[in-house]
C-alpha positions as CSV (number, residue, x, y, z in Angstrom):
1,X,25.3,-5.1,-16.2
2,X,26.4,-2.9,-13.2
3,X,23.6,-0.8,-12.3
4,X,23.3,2.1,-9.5
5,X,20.4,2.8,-8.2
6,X,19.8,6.5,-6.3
7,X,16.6,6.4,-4.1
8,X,15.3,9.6,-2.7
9,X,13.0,9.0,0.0
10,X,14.7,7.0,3.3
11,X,15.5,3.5,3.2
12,X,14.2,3.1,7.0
13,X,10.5,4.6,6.7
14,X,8.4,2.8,4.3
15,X,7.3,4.6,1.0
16,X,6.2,3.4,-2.6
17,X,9.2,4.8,-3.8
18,X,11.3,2.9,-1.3
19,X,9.3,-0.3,-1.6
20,X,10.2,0.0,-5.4
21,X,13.3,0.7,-5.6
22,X,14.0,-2.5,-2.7
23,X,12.3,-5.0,-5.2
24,X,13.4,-3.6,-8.3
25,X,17.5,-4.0,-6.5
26,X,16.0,-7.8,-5.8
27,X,14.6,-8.5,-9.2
28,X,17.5,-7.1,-11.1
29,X,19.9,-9.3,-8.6
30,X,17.9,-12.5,-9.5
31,X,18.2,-11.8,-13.2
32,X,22.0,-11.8,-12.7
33,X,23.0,-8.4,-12.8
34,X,24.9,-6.4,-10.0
35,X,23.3,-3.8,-7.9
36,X,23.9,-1.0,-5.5
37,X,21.8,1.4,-3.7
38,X,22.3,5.0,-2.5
39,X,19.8,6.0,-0.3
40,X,18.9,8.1,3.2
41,X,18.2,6.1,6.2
42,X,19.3,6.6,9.9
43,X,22.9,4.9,10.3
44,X,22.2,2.3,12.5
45,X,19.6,0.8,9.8
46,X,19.8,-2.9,9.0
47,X,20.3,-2.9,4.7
48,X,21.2,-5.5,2.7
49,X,24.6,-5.7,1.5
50,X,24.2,-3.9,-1.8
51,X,23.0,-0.8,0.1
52,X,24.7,2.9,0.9
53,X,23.4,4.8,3.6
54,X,23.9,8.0,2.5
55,X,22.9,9.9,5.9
56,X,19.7,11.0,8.2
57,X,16.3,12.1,6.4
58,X,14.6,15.1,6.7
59,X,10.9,15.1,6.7
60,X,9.7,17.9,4.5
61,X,6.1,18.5,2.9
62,X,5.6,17.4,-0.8
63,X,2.2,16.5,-3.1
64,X,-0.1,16.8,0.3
65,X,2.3,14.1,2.4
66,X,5.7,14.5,4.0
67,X,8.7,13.3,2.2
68,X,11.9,12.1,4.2
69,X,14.8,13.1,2.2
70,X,18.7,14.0,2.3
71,X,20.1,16.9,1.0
72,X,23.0,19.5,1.0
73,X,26.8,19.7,0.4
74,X,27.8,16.4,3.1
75,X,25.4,14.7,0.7
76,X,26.9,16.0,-2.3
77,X,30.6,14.9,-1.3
78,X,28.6,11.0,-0.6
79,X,26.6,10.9,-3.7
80,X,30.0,11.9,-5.6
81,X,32.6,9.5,-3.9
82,X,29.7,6.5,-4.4
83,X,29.9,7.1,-7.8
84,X,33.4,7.3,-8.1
85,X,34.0,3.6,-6.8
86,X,30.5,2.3,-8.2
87,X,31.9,2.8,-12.0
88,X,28.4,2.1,-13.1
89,X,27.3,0.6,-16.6
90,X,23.6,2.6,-15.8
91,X,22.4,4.8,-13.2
92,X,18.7,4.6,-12.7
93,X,17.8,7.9,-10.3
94,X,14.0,7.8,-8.7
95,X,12.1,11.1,-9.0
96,X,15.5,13.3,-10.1
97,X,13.8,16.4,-9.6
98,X,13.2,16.4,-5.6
99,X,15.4,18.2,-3.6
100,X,17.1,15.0,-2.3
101,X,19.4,12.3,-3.3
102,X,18.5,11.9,-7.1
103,X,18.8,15.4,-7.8
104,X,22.1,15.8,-6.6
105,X,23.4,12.5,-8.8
106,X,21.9,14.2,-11.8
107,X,24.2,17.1,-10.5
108,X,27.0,15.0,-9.9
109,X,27.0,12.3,-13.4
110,X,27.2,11.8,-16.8
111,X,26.8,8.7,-19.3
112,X,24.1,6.6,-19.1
113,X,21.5,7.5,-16.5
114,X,17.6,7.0,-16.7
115,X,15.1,8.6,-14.7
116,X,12.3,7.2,-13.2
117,X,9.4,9.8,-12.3
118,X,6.9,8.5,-9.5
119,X,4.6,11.7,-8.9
120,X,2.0,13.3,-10.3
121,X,0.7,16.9,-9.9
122,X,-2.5,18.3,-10.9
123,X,-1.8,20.4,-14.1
124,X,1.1,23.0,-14.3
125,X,3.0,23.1,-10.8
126,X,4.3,26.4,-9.6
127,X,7.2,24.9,-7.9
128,X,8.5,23.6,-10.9
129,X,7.4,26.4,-13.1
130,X,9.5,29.0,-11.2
131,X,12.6,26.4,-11.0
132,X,12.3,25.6,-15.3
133,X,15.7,26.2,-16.2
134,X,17.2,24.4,-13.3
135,X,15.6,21.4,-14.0
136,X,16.4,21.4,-17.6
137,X,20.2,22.2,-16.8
138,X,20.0,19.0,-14.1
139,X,17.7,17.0,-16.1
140,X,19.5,17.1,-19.7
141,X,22.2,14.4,-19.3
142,X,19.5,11.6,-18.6
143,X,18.8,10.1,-21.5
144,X,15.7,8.3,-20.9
145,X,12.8,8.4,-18.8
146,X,10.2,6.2,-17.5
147,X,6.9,7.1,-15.9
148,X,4.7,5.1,-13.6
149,X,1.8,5.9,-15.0
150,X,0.0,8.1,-17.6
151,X,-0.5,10.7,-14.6
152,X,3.2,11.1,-14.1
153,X,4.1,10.6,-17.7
154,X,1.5,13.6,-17.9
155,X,3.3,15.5,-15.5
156,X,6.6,15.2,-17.1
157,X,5.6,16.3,-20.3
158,X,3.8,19.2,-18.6
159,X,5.9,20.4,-16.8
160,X,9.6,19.1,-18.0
161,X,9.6,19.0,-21.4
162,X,10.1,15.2,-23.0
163,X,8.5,12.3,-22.9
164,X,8.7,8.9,-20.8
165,X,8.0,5.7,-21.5
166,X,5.2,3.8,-19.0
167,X,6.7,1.2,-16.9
168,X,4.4,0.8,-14.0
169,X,4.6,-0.2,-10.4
170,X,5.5,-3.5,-9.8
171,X,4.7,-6.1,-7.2
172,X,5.5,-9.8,-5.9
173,X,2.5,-11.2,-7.1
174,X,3.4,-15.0,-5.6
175,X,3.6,-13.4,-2.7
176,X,-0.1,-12.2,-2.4
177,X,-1.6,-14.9,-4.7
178,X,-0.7,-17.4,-1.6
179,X,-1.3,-15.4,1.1
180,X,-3.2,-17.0,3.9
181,X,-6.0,-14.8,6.1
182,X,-5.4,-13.8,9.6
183,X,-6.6,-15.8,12.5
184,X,-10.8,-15.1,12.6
185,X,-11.1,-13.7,8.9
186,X,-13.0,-13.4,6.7
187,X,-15.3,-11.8,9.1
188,X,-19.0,-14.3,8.9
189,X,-20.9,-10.6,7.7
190,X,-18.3,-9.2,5.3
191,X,-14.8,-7.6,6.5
192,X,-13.9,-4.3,4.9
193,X,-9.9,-3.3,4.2
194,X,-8.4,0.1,4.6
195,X,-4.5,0.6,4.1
196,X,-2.9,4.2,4.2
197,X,-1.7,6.5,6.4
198,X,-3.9,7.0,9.4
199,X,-3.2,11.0,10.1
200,X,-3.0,11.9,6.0
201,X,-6.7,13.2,5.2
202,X,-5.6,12.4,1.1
203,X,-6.0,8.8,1.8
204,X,-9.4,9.8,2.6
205,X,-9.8,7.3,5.9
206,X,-12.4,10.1,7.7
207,X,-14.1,9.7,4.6
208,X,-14.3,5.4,5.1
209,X,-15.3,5.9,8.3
210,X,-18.0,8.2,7.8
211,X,-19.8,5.5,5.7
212,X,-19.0,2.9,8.2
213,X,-21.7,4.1,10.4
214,X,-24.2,4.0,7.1
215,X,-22.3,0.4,6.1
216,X,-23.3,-1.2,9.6
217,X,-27.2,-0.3,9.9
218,X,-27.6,-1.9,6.3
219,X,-24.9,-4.8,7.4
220,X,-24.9,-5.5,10.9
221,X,-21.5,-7.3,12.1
222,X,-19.8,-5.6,9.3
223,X,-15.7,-5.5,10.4
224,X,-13.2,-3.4,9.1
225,X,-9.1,-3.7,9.3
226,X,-7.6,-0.7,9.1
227,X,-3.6,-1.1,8.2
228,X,-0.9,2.2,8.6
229,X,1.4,4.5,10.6
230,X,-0.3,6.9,12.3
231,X,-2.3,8.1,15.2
232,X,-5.7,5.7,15.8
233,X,-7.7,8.8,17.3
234,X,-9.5,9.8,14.3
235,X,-11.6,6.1,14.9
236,X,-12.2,7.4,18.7
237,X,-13.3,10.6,17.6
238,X,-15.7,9.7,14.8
239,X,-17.4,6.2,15.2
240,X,-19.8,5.1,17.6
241,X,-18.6,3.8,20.4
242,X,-20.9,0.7,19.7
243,X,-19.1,0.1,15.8
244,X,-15.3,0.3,18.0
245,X,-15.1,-3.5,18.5
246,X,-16.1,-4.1,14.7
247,X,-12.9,-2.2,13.9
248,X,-9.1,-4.2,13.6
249,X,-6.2,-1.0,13.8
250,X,-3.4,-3.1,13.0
251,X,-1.1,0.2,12.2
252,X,2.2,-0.5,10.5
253,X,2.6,-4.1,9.3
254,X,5.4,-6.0,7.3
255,X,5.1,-7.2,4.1
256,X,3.8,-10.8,5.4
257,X,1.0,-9.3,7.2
258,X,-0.2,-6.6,4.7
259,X,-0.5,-9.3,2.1
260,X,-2.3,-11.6,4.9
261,X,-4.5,-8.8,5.8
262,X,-5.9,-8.1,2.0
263,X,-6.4,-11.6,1.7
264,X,-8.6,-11.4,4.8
265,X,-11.3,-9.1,3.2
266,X,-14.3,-9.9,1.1
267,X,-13.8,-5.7,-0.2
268,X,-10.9,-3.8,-0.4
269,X,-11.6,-0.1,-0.3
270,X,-9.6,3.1,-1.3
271,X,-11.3,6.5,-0.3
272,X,-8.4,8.8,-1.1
273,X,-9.0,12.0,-2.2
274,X,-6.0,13.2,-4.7
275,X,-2.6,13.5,-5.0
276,X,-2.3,9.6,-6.6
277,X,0.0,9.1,-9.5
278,X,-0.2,5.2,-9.4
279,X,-2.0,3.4,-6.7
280,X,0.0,-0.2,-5.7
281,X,-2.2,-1.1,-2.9
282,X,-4.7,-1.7,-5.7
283,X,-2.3,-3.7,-7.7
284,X,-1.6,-5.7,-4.3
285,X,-5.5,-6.3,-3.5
286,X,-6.4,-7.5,-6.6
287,X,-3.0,-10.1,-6.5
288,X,-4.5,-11.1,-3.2
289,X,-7.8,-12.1,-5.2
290,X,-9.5,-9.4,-3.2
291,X,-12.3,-7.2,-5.0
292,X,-11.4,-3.3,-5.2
293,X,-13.6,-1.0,-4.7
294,X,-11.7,2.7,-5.6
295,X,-12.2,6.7,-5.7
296,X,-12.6,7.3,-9.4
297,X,-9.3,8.9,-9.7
298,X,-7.5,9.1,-13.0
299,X,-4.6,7.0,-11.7
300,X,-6.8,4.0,-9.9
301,X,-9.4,4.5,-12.7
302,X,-6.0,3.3,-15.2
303,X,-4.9,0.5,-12.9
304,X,-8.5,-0.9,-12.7
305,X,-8.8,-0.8,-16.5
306,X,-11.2,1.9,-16.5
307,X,-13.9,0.2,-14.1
308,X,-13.8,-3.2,-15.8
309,X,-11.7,-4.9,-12.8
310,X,-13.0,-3.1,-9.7
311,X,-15.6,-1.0,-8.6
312,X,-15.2,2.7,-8.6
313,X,-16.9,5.7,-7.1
314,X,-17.6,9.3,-6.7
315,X,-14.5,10.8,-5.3
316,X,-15.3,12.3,-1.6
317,X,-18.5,11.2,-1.5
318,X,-19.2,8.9,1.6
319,X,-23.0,8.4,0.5
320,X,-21.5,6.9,-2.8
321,X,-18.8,4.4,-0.7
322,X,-21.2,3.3,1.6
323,X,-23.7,2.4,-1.4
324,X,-21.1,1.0,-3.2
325,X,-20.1,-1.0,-0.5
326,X,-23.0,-2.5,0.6
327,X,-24.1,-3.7,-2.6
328,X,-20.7,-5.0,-3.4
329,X,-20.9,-6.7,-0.1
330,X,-24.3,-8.4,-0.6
331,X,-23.6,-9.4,-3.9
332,X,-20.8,-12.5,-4.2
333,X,-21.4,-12.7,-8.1
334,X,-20.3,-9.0,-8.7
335,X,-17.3,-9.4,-6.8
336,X,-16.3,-12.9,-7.8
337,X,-16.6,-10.9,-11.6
338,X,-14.1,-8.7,-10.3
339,X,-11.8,-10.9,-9.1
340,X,-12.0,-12.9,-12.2
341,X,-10.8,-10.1,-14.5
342,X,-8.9,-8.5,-11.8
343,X,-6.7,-12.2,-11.6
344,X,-5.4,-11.4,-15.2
345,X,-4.8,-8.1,-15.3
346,X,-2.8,-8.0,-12.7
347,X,-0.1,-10.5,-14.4
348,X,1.1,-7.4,-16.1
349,X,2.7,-6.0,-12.8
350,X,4.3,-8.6,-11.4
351,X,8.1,-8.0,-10.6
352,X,9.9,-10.2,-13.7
353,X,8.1,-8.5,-16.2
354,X,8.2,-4.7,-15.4
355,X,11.8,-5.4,-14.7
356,X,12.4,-7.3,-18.0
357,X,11.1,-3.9,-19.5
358,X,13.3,-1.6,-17.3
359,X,16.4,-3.8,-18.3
360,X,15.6,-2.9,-22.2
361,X,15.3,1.1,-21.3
362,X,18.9,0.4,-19.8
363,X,20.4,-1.1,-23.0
364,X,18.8,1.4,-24.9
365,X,21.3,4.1,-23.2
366,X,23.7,1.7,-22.3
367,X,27.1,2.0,-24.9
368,X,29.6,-0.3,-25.2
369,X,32.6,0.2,-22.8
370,X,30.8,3.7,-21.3
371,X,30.6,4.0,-17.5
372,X,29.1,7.1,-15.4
373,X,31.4,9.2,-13.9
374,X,30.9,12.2,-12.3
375,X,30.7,15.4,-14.4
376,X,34.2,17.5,-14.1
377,X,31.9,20.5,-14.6
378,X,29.9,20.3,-11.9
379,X,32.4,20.4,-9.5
380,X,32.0,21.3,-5.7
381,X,31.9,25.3,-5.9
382,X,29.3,24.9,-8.5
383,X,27.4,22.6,-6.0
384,X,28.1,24.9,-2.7
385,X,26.7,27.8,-5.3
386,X,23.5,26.5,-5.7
387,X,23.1,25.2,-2.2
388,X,24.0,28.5,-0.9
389,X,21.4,30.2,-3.5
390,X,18.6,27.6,-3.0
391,X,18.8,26.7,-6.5
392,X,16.5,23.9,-6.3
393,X,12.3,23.2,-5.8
């Protein structure tokens, strides 16, 4: 099968959507079907061979982070002539209904095309209230769609219309389950894990690091690796000066070393505050035999079974973590429980089996002899129209 693959969010900054989309391209390659990528990403980015930089990102706010994504009518001509000479057997767009790459290939096709929705959104949102009928109009030639999880399936039926069928996240699971810890870990007195972005209060780092102070009375030599883009400040300004040296910043890491650094920690912990639809880091702690330890989020409260393979907590409430923490910490029984159930459930995410089930969504729309082609009635005036109008969310 000859599949396209539109990702929204740029090739060259790391994202959950991007991370996806790069392993799902890898899995599908290995199962023996061809693959090619349209995606933003500055031109002088290094991409594998079966991916098209469409053109440069623009950072833009969306779900309480900042989005990089492409759009207009240069992209528009791209997305179109990429289709043209793909002659696909499936399109599979990534979140369709962002004012980037995937919209404007919903725009631009017809035939077989399946949508996969990443984000979640607490209740009804305005944005895509007020744009309704636009979204129907782009979003009625795909003829299937998968959520990540029950919070974005939520979110589709809410506020789309449809259904979508739950195909999770997945993840290279060999490639935590043998990860080795870095040099001097796991700390002698217990070594805490953060990963997110530094400067993105969602991800709820000041929260970790209020309870750090509280973690380190109770535990002294307590460390803590802290893994992500953004400015390291925020540690400056509101630890101790004497709890700085028990602190790693490692900021952004490759793949290698993320998966070295969970498997470095006796507790992985996730403060974050909202805006989660799936939460992958979980997924990748819990591969890496590493004990969770969670906000109680409706999306992490799903991936950890409902409490049953990690520890979950209070969300926003640093009195809560640092409990939580310190008795997960001083208590090797509870968390080798964890990791016990946590080593099975995890199976279901790794990579060959979510994309064994995204391969049967494909040959559901798939018809014999079909390809996608671009849409003759969505031709460029009607695109430059609703450019010029701001027909989009």
């Amino acid at each position: 099968m000859k599949v396209g693959i539109v990702c929204p969010y740029a090739w060259d900054v790391p994202s959950g959507v991007a991370i996806h989309v790069h392993d799902l391209a890898e899995e599908l390659l290995r199962m023996g079907h061809e693959v090619q990528v349209l995606a933003p990403g500055d031109e002088d980015t290094e991409v594998p061979d079966y991916v098209t930089i469409a053109g440069k990102a623009v950072p833009v706010p969306f779900n309480g982070s900042v989005a990089r994504v492409l759009f207009g009518p240069r992209s528009a001509s791209k997305v179109r002539r990429w289709l043209r000479e793909g002659e696909f057997d499936v399109l599979h767009i990534h979140s369709p209904v962002s004012p980037s790459l995937g919209m404007l290939a919903c725009w631009a096709a017809i035939g077989p095309i399946v949508a996969t929705f990443h984000a979640a959104v607490d209740g009804r949102s305005k944005a895509m209230s007020a744009s309704y009928y636009l979204l129907q109009a782009t979003l009625e030639k795909v003829r299937a769609k998968i959520a990540v999880s029950e919070e974005a399936r939520r979110t589709v039926v809410e506020n789309i219309g449809g259904d979508a069928v739950l195909i999770p996240n997945g993840i290279d699971i060999s490639r935590f389950t043998s990860a080795e810890p870095l040099p001097g870990y796991p700390a002698e007195r217990g070594t805490i894990v953060f990963l997110g972005r530094l400067d993105e209060p969602r991800k709820g780092l000041p929260l970790l690091l209020e309870a750090f102070t509280t973690i380190s009375d109770e535990i002294p030599g307590v460390r803590l690796i802290v893994i992500g883009p953004g400015e390291a400040d925020i540690i400056d300004e509101m630890v101790p000066m004497g709890l700085r040296s028990r602190i790693d910043v490692l900021g952004r890491v490759d793949e290698q070393t993320k998966a070295r650094a969970l498997a470095s920690a006796d507790l992985y912990v996730a403060p974050h505050t909202g805006g989660e639809s799936f939460g992958i880091v979980l997924v990748e702690a819990m591969a890496a035999h590493t004990p969770v330890l969670a906000s109680d989020l409706v999306a992490f409260r799903a991936v950890l079974d409902d409490g049953r393979c990690g520890q979950l907590f209070p969300v926003g409430d640093s009195a809560a973590l640092a409990k939580e923490t310190v008795k997960l910490l001083r208590d090797p029984d509870r968390r080798a429980t964890l990791r016990e159930r946590a080593d099975g459930h995890v199976q279901q995410y790794d990579w060959p089996k979510v994309a064994a089930r995204i391969v049967s969504v494909y040959e559901t729309v798939a018809v014999s002899g079909e390809k996608v082609r671009e849409d003759d009635r969505q031709g460029p005036g009607m695109f430059a129209g609703r450019l010029r109008r701001g027909d989009y969310p």
